[in-house]
N, C-alpha and C positions, 0 to 999 in steps of 0.2 A: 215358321212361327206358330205358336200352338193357339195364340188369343184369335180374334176377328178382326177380320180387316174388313172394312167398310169403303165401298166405289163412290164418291161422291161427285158429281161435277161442279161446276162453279155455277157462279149465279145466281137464278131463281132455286132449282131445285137444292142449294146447299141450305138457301135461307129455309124455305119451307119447311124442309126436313130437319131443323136445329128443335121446331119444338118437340117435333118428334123423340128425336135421341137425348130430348130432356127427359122426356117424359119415362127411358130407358135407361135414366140416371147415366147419361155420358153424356157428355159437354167437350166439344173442339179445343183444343190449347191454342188455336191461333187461329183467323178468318184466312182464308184461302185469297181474300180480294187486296188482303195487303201484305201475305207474305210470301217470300217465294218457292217456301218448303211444297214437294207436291205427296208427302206422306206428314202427316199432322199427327202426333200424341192425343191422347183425352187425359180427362182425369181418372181414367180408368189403366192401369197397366196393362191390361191381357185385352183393351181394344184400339187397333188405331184407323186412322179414313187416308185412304189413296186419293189425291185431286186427278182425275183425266179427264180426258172430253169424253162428253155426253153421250155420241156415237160410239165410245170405247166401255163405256161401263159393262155392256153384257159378256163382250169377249174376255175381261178380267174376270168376270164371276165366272165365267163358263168353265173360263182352264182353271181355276181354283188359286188366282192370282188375289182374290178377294173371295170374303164368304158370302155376301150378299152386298147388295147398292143399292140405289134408286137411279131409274128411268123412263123419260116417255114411254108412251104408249106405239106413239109414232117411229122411235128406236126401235124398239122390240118388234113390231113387227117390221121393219124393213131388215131389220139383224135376224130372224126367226128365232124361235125359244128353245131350241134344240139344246138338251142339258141345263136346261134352268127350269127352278122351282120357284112359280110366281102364288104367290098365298095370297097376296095383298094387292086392290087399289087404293092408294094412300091419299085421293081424292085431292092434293095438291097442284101445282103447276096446270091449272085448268087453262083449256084453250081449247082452239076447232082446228081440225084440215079442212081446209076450201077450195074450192074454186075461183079465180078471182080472171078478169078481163078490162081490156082499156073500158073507161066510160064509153057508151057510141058502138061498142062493138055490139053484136045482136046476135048474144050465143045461141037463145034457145032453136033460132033460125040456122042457123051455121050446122046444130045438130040435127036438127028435123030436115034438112036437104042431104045430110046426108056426106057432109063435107070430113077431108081428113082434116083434124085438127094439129098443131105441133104447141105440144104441153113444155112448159119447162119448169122441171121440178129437183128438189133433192130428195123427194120420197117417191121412186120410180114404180116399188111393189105397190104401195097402197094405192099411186092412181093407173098401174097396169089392170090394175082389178078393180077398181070403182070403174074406167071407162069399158073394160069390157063386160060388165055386168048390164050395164046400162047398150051392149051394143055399136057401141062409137067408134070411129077407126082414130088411131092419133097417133103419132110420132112423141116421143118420149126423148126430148133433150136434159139429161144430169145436168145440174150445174151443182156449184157449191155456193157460192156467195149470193148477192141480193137476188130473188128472185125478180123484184118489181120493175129491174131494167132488162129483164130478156125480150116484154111484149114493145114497152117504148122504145124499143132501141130497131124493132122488125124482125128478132128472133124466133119468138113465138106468138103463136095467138093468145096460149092464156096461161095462167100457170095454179100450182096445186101446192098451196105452202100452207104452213099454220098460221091463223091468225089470233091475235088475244084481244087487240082493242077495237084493231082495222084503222087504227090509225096512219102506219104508214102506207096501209094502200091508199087512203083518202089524201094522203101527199102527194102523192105518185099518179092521181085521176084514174083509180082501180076501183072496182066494185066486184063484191062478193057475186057471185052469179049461182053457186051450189052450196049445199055443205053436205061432205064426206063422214065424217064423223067427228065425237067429241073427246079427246083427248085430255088425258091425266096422268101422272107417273104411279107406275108400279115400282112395291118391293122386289128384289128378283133377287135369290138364295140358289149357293153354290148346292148340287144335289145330294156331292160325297161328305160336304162340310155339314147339310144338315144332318148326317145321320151321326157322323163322328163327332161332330162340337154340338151335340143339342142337348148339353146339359149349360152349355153359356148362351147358343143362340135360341135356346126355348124361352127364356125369359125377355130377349129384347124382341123377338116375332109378335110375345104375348102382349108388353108392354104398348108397340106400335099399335097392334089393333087395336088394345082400348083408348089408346089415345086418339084413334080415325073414328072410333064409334060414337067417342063423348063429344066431338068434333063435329059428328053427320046431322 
């Protein structure tokens, strides 16, 4: 296909990103949340949006299965940026990565004796490297689904997820105990796509940024 194909995921970042792609005069012909097409049309002929998960958006932009998308912060780095062209923070899907632990537990103590800790995360790079920057020895349990039941359950002692309200950890008798960093989704553009379609993707790169400027 010669137009642009756009990685989008469901959710927050599709909502977010809808003023965005207004603002680039393209508009979705269908919400992704009630149909079950996962390649959508615009009102644009030569653009259309891929629906995948979140985790998959960079590996479509990468191989040139998509010309750009949007994704965390927290994707991208656990995916690496290898062959992608990131221009933009699009200041959207705002949230933290943390550290969180049962109520009662006594991290700061746990780390200063000196103790291995057993983390259980789905973002294994960003806390292989927050705890060894800080020195800490820990075991690194993957999981995919809820974080909040690896430490109640005696899985782990703490775990390394994103939070946005903290509200389900406050359901769960979890407390923030760190913050890692502050997370937001990036634009991320195919590299061959930028050089060969930048007479169509120069205008929607130019568009986004001023619509994140008038925005900031």
């Amino acid at each position: 296909m010669n137009g642009i194909t756009i990685a989008l995921s469901k959710g927050r970042i599709f909502e977010e990103t809808l003023p965005l792609l207004a603002a680039a005069g393209i508009v979705p012909a269908e919400n992704p949340e009630t149909s079950r097409k996962l390649i959508i049309g615009t009102n644009r002929p030569d653009v259309r949006v891929v629906i995948v998960r979140a985790t998959d958006a960079p590996t479509y932009v990468q191989h040139g299965a998509a010309d750009l998308g949007v994704v965390g912060k927290d994707v991208l780095i656990e995916h690496g940026g290898a062959g992608l062209y990131q221009p933009l923070d699009l200041k959207i899907a705002k949230c933290r990565m943390s550290v969180a632990v049962p109520a009662g537990f006594d991290y700061e103590h746990a780390v200063r004796q000196g103790a291995r800790l057993k983390i259980a995360t789905k973002y294994t790079k960003i806390a292989r490297e927050h705890f060894a920057a800080k020195g800490v020895h820990v075991d690194l349990i993957k999981l995919y689904g809820s974080m909040e039941l690896a430490p109640l359950a005696g899985l782990s002692d703490a775990i390394v997820d994103l939070v946005s309200t903290g509200g389900t950890l406050k359901a769960n008798n979890l407390v923030e105990v760190e913050h890692i960093m502050d997370i937001s989704s990036r634009l991320i553009v195919n590299q061959a796509s930028l050089k060969l379609k930048r007479e169509t993707l120069g205008p929607i790169l130019d568009a986004f940024t001023q619509a994140v400027e008038k925005n900031a």
